[in-house]
N, C-alpha and C positions, 0 to 999 in steps of 0.2 A: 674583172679581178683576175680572171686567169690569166690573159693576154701580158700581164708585167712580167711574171716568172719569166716566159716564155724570152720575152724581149733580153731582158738580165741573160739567161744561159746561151742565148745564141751571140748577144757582146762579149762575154766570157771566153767563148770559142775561137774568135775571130780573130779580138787582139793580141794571144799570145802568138797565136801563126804570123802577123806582121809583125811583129816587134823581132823573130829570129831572122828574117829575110834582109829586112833595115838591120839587121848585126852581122851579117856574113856579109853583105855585100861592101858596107862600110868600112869595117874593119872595127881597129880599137880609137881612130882618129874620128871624133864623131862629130859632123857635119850641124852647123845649127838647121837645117830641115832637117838631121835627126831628133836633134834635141825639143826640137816643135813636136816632132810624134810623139816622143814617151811624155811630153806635159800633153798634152792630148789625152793620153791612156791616161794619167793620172786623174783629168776630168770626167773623162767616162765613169771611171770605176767610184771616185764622191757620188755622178749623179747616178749610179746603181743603186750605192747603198742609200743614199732619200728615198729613190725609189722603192726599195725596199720595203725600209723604214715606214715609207705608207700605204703603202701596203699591210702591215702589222696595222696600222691606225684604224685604216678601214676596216677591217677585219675586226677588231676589237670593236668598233663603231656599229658594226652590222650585228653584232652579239647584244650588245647594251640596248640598239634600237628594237633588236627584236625580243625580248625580257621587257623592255617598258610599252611594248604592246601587248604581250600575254598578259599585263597586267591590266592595260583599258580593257582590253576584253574580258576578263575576271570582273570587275569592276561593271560593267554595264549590262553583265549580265545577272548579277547578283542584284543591281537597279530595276532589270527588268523585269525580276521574280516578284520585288520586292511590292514595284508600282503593279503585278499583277493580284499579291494579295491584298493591296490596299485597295483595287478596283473590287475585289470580293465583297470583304470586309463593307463598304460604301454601298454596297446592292443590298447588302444584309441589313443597314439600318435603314435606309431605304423602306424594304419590305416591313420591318419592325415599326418604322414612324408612321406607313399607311393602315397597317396593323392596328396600332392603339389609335388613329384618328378611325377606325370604322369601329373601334371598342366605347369610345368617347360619343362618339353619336349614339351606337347603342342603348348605353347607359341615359345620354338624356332623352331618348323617346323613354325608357322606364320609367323615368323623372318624372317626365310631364303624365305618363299613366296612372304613378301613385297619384299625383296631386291632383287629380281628376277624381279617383276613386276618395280619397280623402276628403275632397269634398262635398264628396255623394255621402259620407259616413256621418260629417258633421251637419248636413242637413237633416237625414235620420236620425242622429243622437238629439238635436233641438226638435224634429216631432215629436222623440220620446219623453225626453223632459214635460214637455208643457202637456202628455199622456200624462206622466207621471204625477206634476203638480194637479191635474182634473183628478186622475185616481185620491190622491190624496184624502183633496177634499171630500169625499163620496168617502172614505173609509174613516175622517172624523166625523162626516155625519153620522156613520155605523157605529160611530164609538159611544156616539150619546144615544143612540139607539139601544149601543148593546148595556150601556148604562141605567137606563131605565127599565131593560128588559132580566136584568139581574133582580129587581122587585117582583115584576109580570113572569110568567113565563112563558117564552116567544114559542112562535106559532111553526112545525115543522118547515113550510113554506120560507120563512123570515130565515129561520136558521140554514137551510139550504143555498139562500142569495146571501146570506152573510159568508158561506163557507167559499160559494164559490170568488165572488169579490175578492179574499182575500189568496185565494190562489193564483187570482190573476194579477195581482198585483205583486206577487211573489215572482210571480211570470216576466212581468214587466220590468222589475227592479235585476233579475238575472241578464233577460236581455240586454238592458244598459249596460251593465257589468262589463258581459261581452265584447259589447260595440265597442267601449272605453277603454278596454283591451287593447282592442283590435284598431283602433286606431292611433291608441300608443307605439305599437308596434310598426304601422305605419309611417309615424314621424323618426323610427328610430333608423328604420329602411331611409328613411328620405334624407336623411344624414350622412348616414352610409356612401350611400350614391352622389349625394353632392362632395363629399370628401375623396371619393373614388374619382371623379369628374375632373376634381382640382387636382390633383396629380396625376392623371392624363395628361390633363392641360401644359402641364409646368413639362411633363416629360415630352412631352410632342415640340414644344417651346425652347428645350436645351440643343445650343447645337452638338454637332457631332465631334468628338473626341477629334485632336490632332495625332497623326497613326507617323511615325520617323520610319525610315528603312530600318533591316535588321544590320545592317554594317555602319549607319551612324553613330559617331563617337558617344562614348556615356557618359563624359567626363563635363558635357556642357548641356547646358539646359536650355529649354526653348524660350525661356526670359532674357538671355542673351548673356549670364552672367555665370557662375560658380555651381555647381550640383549643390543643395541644400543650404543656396544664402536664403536670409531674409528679402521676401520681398511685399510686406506686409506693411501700411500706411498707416500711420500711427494720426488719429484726428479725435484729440482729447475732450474738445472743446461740445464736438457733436457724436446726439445719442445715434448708436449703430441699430440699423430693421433689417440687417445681413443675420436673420434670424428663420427657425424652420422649425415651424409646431407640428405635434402628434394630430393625428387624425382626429377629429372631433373635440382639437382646443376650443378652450371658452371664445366667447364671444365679448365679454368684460371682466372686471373685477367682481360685480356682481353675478354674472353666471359663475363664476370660479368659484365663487363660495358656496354657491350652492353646491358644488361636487364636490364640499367636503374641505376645500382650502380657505380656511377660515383664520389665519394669522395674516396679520399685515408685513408686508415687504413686497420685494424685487419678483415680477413674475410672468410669464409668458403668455401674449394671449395672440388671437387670431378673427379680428370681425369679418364678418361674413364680406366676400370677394377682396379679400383684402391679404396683404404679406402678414407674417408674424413678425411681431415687436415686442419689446419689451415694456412695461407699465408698473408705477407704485400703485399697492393695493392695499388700502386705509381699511381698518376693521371698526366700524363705531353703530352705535343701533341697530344693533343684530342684523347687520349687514355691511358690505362692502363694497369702497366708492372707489372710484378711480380717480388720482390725481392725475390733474394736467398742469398744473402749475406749483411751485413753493418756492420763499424766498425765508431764510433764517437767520444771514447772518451780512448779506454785502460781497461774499466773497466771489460770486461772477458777477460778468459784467452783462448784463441785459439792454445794452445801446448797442445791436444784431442786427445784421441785415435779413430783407426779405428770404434769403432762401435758408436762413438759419430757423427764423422762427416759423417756416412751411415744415421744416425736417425734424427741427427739436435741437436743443441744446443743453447742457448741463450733463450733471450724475441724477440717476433717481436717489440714490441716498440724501442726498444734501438739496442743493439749489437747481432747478431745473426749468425746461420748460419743455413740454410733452412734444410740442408740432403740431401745427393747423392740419396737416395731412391725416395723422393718425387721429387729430381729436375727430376731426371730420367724419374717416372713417368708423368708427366708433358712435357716433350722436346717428348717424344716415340710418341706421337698425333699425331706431325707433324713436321715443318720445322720451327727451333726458330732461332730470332736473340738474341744474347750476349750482352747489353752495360753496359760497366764498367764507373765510374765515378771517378774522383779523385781529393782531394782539398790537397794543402801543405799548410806549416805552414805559408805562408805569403798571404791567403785566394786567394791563384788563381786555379780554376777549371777549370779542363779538362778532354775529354771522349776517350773513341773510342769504334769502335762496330765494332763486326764479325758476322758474319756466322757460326755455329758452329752444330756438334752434339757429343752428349752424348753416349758411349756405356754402357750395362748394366753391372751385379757385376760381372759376370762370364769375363769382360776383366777389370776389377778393375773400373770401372767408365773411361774409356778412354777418352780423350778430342781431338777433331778435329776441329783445327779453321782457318778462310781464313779473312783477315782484310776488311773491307767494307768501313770503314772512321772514321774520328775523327780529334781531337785536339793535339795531341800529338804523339812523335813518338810509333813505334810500339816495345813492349818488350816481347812477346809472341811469340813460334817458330811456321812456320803456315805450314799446309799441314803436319803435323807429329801427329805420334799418341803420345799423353802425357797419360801417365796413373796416375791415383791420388795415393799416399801414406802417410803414419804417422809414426808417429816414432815409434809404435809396431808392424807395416809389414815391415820396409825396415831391412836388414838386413846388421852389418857392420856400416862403418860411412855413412852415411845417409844425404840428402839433409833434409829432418823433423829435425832429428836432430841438422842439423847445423843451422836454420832456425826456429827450434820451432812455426812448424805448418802443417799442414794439406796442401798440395795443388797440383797441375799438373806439377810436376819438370822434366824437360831433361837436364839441367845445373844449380848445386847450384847457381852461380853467376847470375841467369835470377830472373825476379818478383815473389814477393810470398806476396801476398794483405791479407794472413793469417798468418803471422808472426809476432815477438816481437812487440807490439808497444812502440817506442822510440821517445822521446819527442828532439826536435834541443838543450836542454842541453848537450846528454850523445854524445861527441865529438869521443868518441874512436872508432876507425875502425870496434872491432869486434862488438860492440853493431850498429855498423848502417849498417854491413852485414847482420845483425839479425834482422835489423829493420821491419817496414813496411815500404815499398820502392816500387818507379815503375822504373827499370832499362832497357833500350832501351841496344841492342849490341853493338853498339857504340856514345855514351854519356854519361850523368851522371848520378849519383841516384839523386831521387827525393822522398823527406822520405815524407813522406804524413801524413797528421790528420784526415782527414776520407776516406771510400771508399764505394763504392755501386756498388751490381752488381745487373743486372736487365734481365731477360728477355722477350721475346714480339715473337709474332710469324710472320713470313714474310712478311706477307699484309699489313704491317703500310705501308700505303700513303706516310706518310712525317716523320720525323726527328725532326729539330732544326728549 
C-alpha cells in the first residue's frame, strides 16, 4: 500500500519535464510522435487516478476487515467465558446429583433399619397382647373371688396377691400403651422416609436444565418459535397423570376419607410407587370408593384402542374410564373389593360385588373374580382368568369387535358394561348384542342406562 503513492509522485514528476522538451524542440507545428506523447500522458495520468482510487478502496477494505474482526474476537470471547461458566455450573449439578444419590442411599439403609426395628416391636406388642389376654383372665377369676370375698372377709395374704395382680396389670396395660406409641411413630418415620426417598428419586432422575450463553438472543425460545407462544397439547379425549401430590398423599379414595376428605368428587391421589393421578371419589356407606368406570348418558365413545383404555379416557365428572394402569396400580397395595352398579331404562337399580384381583400388563391386565353378593344375577365367569382386549390386539373376528369396546371377554355372548350404548328405541337384535347390556347365562339381557364400577379395599365393615 505504500509503494502506489510512491509510483503516482514519481510519474507526476517526470512527465511534466518531457512534455516541455517535446515543446521546445518542436515548436508550435506538432509532429504526430508528438501528438502520441501527450495521448500518452493523458493515459498515464486516467491510470494514476484508478490507481488511486484503489488505493482509497483498499484502505477503506482494510478498515471494515479490521472492525469485523474486533468483532469475532468480542464475540468468541464472550463464548468462551460463557462455555466456561456453563462447564462450572455442569460440575456443580454434577456434585449436587452424587450428593442426593449418597442422601437416597442413606435414607434407605434407615428404611430398612426402621422396618427391622418395627418388626421387632410388633412381635413384642403380640407377646404382650396374648400377656395381656392370660392377665386378663387371672383378674376375672379375682373378680369372682373378690366377689364372694365381699360376703367373707379375705384373708391379708389374698388381699396382698389381689393388690399386687392388679398392679401388674396396670404395668402391663401402660407398657402396651407405650409400645403402640412407639410404634406409631414408627410408621409415621417410615413414611416420612419413603416420601423423602421418592423425591430423591424423581430429583436425581430430572435431567439437567438447558444453560444458553449470556449474549444469546431473548427474543426466541428454545422451542424454536415466538417468546411466550403456546406450546401446550391439547388431548381431550385422554385423562392427564401430568400430576404431583403432596408428601404423604393418600393411597386411595378410601384412605383420603379417612384423613378427613369425606365429600365425593374430583381428587388427587398417589399409590404407593406409583405417579399422582387424578381419581372420582364416591362417598356411600360411611366410606369412600373409587370409581374406575361410569357410563350416564352415550356421550363418549368407548370402541378405544388398547393404549387408550391402558391410560384412561373420558372426564371424571361425566363418562369415563380410569385406565388399566392406574387401576392396577391402585388394586397391587392390597386386597380390593369390585362393586358394579346398574340402572335400566325403566330406573330400577341393581349391584353385585366380587372379590377380585388385577394381574399386571405383562398377562394383559387379567381379571379374577369370585361373586360375594348382590341384587342381581350373576353374568361374569368366576374362578377363570379373563384377560382384557380391544379391537387393535384381538386378532381375527373378535369379541371388541363384535362388541365395540374394551373389556374382560371369555364368551362374546356374556356382559360387556363397555359397549355400544343403545337406547330401548333400536329393537334389532344385532344393535342390542352390541348394546350395553348385563347378560346372566341363563336369562335375559338387561340393556342398561347407566353403569358404575367402584372399587373399596376388603375392610369395609358393611355394605348396604
Amino acid at each position: 500500500m505504500k509503494i502506489i503513492p510512491v509510483l503516482l509522485f514519481l510519474a507526476t514528476l517526470a512527465l511534466p519535464a518531457g512534455a516541455d522538451k517535446d515543446f521546445i524542440s518542436v515548436g508550435s507545428a506538432g509532429s504526430p510522435e508528438t501528438k502520441s506523447r501527450f495521448a500518452m500522458l493523458d493515459d498515464v495520468r486516467i491510470l494514476a487516478n484508478g490507481l488511486l482510487q484503489l488505493g482509497h478502496g483498499l484502505k477503506d477494505f482494510v478498515h471494515k476487515t479490521k472492525g469485523q474482526m474486533n468483532d469475532i474476537f468480542q464475540k468468541l470471547y464472550i463464548f468462551d467465558r460463557s462455555f466456561y461458566e456453563l462447564s462450572l455450573q455442569t460440575s456443580e449439578i454434577k456434585e449436587e446429583e452424587e450428593q442426593l444419590r449418597q442422601t437416597t442411599a442413606r435414607l434407605q439403609l434407615n428404611n430398612e433399619e426402621i422396618k427391622n426395628l418395627s418388626q421387632e416391636m410388633n412381635l413384642k406388642i403380640e407377646d404382650l397382647i396374648q400377656n395381656k389376654i392370660q392377665l386378663q383372665e387371672q383378674v376375672w377369676g379375682l373378680e369372682d373371688k373378690v366377689t364372694k370375698l365381699a360376703i367373707i372377709q379375705p384373708s391379708v395374704q389374698e388381699t396382698k396377691e389381689i393388690s399386687s395382680l392388679k398392679a401388674f396389670v396396670e404395668q402391663q396395660d401402660s407398657d402396651i400403651k407405650q409400645l403402640l406409641k412407639i410404634v406409631e411413630d414408627q410408621h409415621v418415620q417410615l413414611d416420612r422416609q419413603h416420601n423423602q426417598i421418592m423425591e430423591l428419586e424423581d430429583k436425581v432422575q430430572e435431567p439437567p436444565l438447558l444453560l444458553l450463553p449470556s449474549w444469546a438472543p431473548s427474543s426466541c425460545s428454545i422451542w424454536g418459535g415466538e417468546e411466550g407462544g403456546d406450546h401446550s397439547q391439547h388431548t381431550p379425549s385422554r385423562i392427564s397423570n401430568r400430576l404431583f401430590a403432596s408428601p404423604g398423599a393418600a393411597a386411595d379414595c378410601t384412605a383420603l376419607y379417612h384423613t378427613g376428605v369425606q365429600d365425593s368428587g374430583v381428587y388427587t391421589i398417589q399409590p404407593n410407587g406409583s405417579e399422582a393421578f387424578n381419581v372420582y371419589c364416591e362417598t356411600k356407606f360411611g366410606t369412600s370408593w373409587t370409581v374406575i368406570q361410569r357410563r350416564v348418558d352415550g356421550s363418549l365413545d368407548f370402541n378405544q384402542t388398547w393404549d387408550a383404555y391402558t391410560n384412561g379416557f373420558g372426564d371424571l365428572n361425566e363418562e369415563f374410564w380410569l385406565g388399566l394402569k392406574k387401576i392396577y396400580s391402585i388394586t397391587k397395595q392390597g386386597s380390593y373389593l369390585l362393586r358394579i352398579e346398574l340402572q335400566d331404562w325403566r330406573g330400577n337399580r341393581r349391584h353385585i360385588e366380587y372379590s377380585f384381583s388385577l394381574g399386571g400388563p405383562s398377562s394383559n391386565f387379567s381379571l379374577l373374580l369370585s361373586r360375594m353378593a348382590g341384587s342381581i344375577p350373576n353374568a361374569l365367569p368366576e374362578h377363570t382368568e379373563l384377560h382384557f382386549s380391544t379391537r387393535d390386539t384381538a386378532r381375527g373376528a373378535s369379541c371388541p369387535e363384535i362388541h365395540l369396546g374394551g373389556w374382560w371377554h371369555s364368551e362374546c355372548e356374556e356382559t360387556n358394561l363397555n359397549g355400544k350404548y343403545v337406547t330401548p328405541r333400536s329393537r334389532g337384535r344385532l344393535d342390542r348384542g352390541k348394546g350395553l347390556y348385563w347378560k346372566p347365562k341363563k336369562g335375559r339381557y338387561y340393556l342398561l342406562k347407566s353403569t358404575k364400577i367402584m372399587i373399596h379395599p376388603t375392610d369395609l365393615k358393611s355394605f348396604d
